[in-house]
C-alpha positions in Angstrom: 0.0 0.0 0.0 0.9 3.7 -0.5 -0.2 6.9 1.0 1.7 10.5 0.5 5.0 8.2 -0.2 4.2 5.9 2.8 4.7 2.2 1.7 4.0 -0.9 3.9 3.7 -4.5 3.7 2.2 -6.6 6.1 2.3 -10.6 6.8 1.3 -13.0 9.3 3.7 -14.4 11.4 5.1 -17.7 11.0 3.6 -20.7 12.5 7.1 -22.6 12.4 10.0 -21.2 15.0 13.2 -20.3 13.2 16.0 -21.9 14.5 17.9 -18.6 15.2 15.9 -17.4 18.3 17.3 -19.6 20.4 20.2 -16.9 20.5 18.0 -14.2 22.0 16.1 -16.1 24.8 15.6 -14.1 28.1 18.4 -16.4 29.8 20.5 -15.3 26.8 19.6 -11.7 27.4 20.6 -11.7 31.0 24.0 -13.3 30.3 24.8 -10.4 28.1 23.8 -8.2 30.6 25.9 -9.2 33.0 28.7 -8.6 30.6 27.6 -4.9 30.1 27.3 -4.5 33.6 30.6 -5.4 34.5 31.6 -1.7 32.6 31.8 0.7 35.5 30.2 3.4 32.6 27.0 1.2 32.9 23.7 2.2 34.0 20.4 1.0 32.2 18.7 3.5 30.1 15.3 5.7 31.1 12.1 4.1 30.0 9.9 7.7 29.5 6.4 7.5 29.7 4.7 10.3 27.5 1.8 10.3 28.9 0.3 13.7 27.7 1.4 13.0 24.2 -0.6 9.5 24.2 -3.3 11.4 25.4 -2.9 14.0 22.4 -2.7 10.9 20.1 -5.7 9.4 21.3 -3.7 6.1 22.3 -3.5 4.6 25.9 0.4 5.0 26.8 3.3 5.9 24.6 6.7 4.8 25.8 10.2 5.7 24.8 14.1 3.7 25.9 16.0 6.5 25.7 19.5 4.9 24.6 20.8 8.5 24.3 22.2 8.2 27.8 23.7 4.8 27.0 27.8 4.5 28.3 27.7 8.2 27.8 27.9 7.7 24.0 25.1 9.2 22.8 23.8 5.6 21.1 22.6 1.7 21.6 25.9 1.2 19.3 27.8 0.0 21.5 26.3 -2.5 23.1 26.6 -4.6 20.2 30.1 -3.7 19.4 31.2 -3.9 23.1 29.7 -7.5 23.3 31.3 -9.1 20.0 34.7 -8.0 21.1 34.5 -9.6 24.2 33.1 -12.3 22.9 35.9 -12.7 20.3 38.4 -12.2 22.9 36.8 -15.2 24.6 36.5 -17.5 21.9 40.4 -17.0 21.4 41.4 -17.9 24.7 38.7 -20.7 24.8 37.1 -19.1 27.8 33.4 -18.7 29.3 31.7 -15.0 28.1 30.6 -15.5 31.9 34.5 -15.7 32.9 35.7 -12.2 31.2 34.1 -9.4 33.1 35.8 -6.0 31.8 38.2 -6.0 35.0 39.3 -9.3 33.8 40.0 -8.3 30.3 41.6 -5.4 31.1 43.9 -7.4 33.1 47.8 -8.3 32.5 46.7 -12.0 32.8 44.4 -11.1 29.4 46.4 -8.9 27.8 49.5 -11.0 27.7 47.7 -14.2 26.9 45.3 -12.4 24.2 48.1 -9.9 22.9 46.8 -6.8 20.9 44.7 -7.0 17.8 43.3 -4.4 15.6 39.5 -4.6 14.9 38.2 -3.0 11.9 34.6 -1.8 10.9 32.3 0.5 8.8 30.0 2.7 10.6 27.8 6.0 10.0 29.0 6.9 13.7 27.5 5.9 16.7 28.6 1.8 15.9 32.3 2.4 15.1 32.2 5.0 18.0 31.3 1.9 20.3 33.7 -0.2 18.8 36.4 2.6 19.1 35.2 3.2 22.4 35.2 -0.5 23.4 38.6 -1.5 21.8 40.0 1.9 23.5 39.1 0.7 26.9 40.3 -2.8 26.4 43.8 -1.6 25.4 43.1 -2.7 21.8 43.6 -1.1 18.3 40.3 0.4 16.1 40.2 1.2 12.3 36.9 2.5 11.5 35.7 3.6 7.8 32.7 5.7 7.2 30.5 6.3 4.0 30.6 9.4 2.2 28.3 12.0 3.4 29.1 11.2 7.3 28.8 13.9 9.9 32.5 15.2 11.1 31.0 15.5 14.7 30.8 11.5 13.9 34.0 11.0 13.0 35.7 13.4 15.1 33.6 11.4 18.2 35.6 8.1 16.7 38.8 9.4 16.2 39.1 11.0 20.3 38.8 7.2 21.0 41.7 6.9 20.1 40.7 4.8 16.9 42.7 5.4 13.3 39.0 6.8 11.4 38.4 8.0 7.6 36.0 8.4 5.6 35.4 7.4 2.2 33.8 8.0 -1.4 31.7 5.0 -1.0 27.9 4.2 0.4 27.6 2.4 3.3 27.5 -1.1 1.8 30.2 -0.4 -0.6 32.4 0.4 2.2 31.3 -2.4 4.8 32.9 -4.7 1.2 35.7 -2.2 1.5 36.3 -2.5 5.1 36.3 -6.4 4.8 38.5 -6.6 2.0 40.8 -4.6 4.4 40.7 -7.2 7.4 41.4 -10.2 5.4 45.0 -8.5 3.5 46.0 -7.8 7.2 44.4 -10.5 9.3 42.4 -7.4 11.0 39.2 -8.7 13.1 36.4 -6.8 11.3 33.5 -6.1 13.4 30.2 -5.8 11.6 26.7 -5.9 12.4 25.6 -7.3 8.8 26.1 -10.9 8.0 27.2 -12.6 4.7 28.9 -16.3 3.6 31.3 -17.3 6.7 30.7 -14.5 8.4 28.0 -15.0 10.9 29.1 -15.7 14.1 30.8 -11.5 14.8 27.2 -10.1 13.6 25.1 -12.7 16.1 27.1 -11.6 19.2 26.4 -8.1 18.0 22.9 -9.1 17.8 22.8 -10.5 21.3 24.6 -7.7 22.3 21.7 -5.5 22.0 19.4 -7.3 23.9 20.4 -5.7 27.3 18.0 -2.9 25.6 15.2 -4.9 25.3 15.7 -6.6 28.7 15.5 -3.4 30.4 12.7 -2.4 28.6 11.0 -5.0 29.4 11.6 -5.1 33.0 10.9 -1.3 33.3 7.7 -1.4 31.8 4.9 -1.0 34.0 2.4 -2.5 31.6 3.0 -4.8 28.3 2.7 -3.1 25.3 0.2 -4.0 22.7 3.0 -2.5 19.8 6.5 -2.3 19.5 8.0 0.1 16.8 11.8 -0.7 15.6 13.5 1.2 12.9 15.8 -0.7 10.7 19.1 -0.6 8.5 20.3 -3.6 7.9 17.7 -4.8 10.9 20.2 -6.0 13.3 18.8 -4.0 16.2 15.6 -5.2 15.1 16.0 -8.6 14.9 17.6 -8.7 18.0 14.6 -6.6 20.2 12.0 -9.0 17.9 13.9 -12.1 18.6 13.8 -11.2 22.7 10.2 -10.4 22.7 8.8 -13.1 20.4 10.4 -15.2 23.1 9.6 -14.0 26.4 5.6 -13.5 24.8 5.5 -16.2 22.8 2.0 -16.4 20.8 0.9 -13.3 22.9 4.1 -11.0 21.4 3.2 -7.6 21.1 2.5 -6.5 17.5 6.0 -5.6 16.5 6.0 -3.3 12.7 9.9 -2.3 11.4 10.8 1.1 10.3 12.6 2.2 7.4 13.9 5.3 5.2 11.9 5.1 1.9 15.8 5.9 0.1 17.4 2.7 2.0 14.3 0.6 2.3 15.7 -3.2 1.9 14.0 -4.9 4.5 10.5 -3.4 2.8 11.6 -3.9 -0.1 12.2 -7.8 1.0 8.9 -8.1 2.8 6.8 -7.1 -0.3 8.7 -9.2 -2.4 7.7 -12.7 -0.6 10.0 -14.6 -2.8 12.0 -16.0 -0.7 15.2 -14.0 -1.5 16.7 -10.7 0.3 16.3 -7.8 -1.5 19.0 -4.9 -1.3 18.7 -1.5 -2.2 21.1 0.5 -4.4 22.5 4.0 -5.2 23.7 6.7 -2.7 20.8 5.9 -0.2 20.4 9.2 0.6 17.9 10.0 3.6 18.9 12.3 7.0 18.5 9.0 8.6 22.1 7.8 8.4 21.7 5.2 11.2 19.6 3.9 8.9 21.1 4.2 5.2 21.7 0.5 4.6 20.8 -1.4 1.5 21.6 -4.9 2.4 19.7 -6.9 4.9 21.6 -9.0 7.1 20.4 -12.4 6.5 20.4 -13.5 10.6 18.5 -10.9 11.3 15.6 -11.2 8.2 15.6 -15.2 9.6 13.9 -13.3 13.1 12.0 -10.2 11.4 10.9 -12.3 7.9 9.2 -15.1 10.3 8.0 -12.8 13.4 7.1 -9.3 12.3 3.8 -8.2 11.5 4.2 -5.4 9.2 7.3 -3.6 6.8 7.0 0.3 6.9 8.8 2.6 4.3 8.2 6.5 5.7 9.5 9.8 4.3 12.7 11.5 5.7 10.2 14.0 7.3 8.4 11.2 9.1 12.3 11.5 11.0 12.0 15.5 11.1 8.6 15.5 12.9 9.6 12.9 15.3 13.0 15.1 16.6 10.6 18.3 16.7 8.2 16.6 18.6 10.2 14.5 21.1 12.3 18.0 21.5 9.2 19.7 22.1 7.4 18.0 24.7 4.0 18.8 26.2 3.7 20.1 29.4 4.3 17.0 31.9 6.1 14.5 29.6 10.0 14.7 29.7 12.2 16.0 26.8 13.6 13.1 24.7 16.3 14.8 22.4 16.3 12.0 19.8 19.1 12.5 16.4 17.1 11.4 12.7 17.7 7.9 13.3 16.3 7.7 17.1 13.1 9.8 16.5 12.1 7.5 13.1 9.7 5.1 14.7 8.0 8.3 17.5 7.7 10.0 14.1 5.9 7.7 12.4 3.7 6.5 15.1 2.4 10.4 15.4 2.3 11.2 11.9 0.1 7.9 11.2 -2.5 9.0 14.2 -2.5 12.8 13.3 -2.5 12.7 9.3 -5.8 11.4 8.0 -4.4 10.8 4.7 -2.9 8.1 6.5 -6.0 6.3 7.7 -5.2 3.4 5.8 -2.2 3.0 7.5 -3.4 3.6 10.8 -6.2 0.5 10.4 -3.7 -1.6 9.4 -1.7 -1.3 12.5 -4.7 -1.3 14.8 -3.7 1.9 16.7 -6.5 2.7 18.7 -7.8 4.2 22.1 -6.1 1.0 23.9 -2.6 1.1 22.4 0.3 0.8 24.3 3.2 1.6 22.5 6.8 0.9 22.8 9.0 2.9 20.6 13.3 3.3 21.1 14.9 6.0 20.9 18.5 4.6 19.4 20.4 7.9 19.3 20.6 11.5 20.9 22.3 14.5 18.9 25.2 12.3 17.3 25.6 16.0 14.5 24.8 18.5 16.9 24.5 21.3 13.7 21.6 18.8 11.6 20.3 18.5 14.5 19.2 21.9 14.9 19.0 22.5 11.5 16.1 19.7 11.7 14.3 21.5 15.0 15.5 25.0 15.2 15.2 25.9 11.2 12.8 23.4 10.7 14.3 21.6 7.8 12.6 18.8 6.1 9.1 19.8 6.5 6.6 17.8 5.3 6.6 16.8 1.4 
């Protein structure tokens, strides 16, 4: 269906249980938190309620994770990136994940036995700047490469982690090939959060990495939500936050519909195919949601979202736009959320679907109603300060 360049595709779930969730069962979940919270920087995340925004919607609650305060980074990032590298580090040594707390790996005992490596990965910003930050703290080397058009606030955030950062003439999937050609002439580790043929196992602990999200989430919130709202690029973050809940809900999982820039919509794209086959997306995949400017699905994650999502959603950049303005802009008794293009993509849509009536379609497909409960996350703060406030200040990308 399409609606002032809104596009979506919905399915039923699967009846048959893909294999891969058993990666991303609670008991997984809390084993990865433990890891996270062995990192004096960590602290979960505020769940917000926006109560008086719901109310303004005409929906029961609206809640937000606000990952903007996550390891003072600014981003979910680097949970992923923090939890393959340790997980790397001890699959080398033939250790327990359980056995390697960060005081442990930052130990002599580790760093003599383990040595020090360079890991190497692609980013738009806020993943190589937890993989910078991650190998930084571990006493390990970072090479980061990031598509043309990234933010210099991004890179400069990399680079004062001490990691060797450039950026290149390349989109983002050109450079993750880039990146990886890179790691196997020097025997680099590449980090990545997009799968492809032998290379799984460094995206699924990335994957699993972010599930200390979704586990706080869903021990913070005070009700169960009736609809979760991810935003996707390649759908790792995604498929990780579907794979928890479809498992701790089971058949009673909150309607869970994924969120993508209609320049870099792959996962879309692949959903309203149905053929069986991933479906990439070419060109300069240009959208202000650079988070989310990804034209190749990672297969692990489309194995989670393909079987257990209910619905694809391709949305304007100013679906983005309206979401910063309004998250920025709170009404009187909710809290400010101060969410970058990529964070404020799924608040965005959710409040243009229920305040646009051009979009009535849309909003009867997704059964938003009067006894919604809605889950959104908010994946990133102000990672380029100056679009930022370009975006809410100016009030750039207004409504097409």
């Amino acid at each position: 269906m399409e609606q002032t360049k809104f596009k979506w595709s919905l399915r039923e779930r699967s009846q048959e249980k893909t294999a891969v969730l058993e990666y991303f069962t609670e008991q997984q979940a809390r084993r990865v938190q433990r890891f996270h919270s062995s990192f004096p920087e960590y602290q979960p995340t505020p769940l917000r309620a926006l109560n008086e925004l719901a109310r303004q919607l005409g929906i029961k609650n609206l809640f937000v994770k606000d990952e903007a305060y996550r390891f003072g980074l600014n981003a979910f990032k680097v949970l992923g990136g923090s939890f393959a590298i340790g997980s790397y580090i001890a699959d080398e040594l033939q250790e327990d994940i359980d056995k390697l707390p960060y005081s442990r790996l930052i130990s002599d005992e580790i760093r003599k036995c383990f040595g020090t490596r360079t890991f190497i990965t692609t980013t738009d910003g806020n993943h190589g700047r937890g993989v910078a930050w991650t190998a930084n703290r571990l006493g390990q080397r970072a090479v980061v490469y990031m598509p043309q058009g990234s933010a210099a606030e991004r890179l400069a955030n990399i680079r004062a982690e001490g990691a060797v950062a450039e950026l290149t003439e390349m989109n983002y999937d050109e450079t993750v090939r880039y990146t990886s050609n890179l790691a196997q002439k020097n025997g680099w580790i590449i980090v990545q959060d997009t799968a492809w043929e032998d290379y799984t196992q460094i995206p699924l602990w990335i994957m699993q990495g972010y599930m200390t999200m979704a586990l706080e989430a869903y021990e913070q919130m005070p009700v169960k939500p009736t609809h979760i709202f991810l935003q996707a690029g390649v759908g790792s973050m995604a498929g990780a936050v579907q794979g928890f809940f479809a498992n701790v809900y089971g058949s009673a999982c909150p309607l869970t519909f994924v969120v993508e820039p209609d320049k870099a919509d792959c996962l879309y794209q692949t959903a309203a195919a149905n053929d069986g086959q991933l479906h990439n997306v070419t060109g300069s995949l240009d959208t202000i949601m650079a988070g989310l400017a990804c034209g190749e699905p990672n297969s692990i994650a489309w194995e989670i979202l393909g079987h257990c999502s209910d619905g694809f959603i391709s949305c304007p950049d100013y679906t983005a736009a309206q979401g910063m303005r309004i998250l920025g802009n709170p009404l009187a008794g909710d809290r400010q959320i101060v969410a970058g293009e990529s964070g404020a993509a799924t608040v965005g849509l959710v409040t243009e679907v229920l305040r646009d009536q051009r979009l009535e379609e849309l909003k009867q497909a997704l059964l938003l109603d009067e006894n919604s409960v809605v889950l959104c996350f908010n994946t990133e703060g102000a990672t380029d300060k100056a679009n930022y406030r370009r975006i809410v200040w100016d009030g750039a990308w207004g409504q097409e």
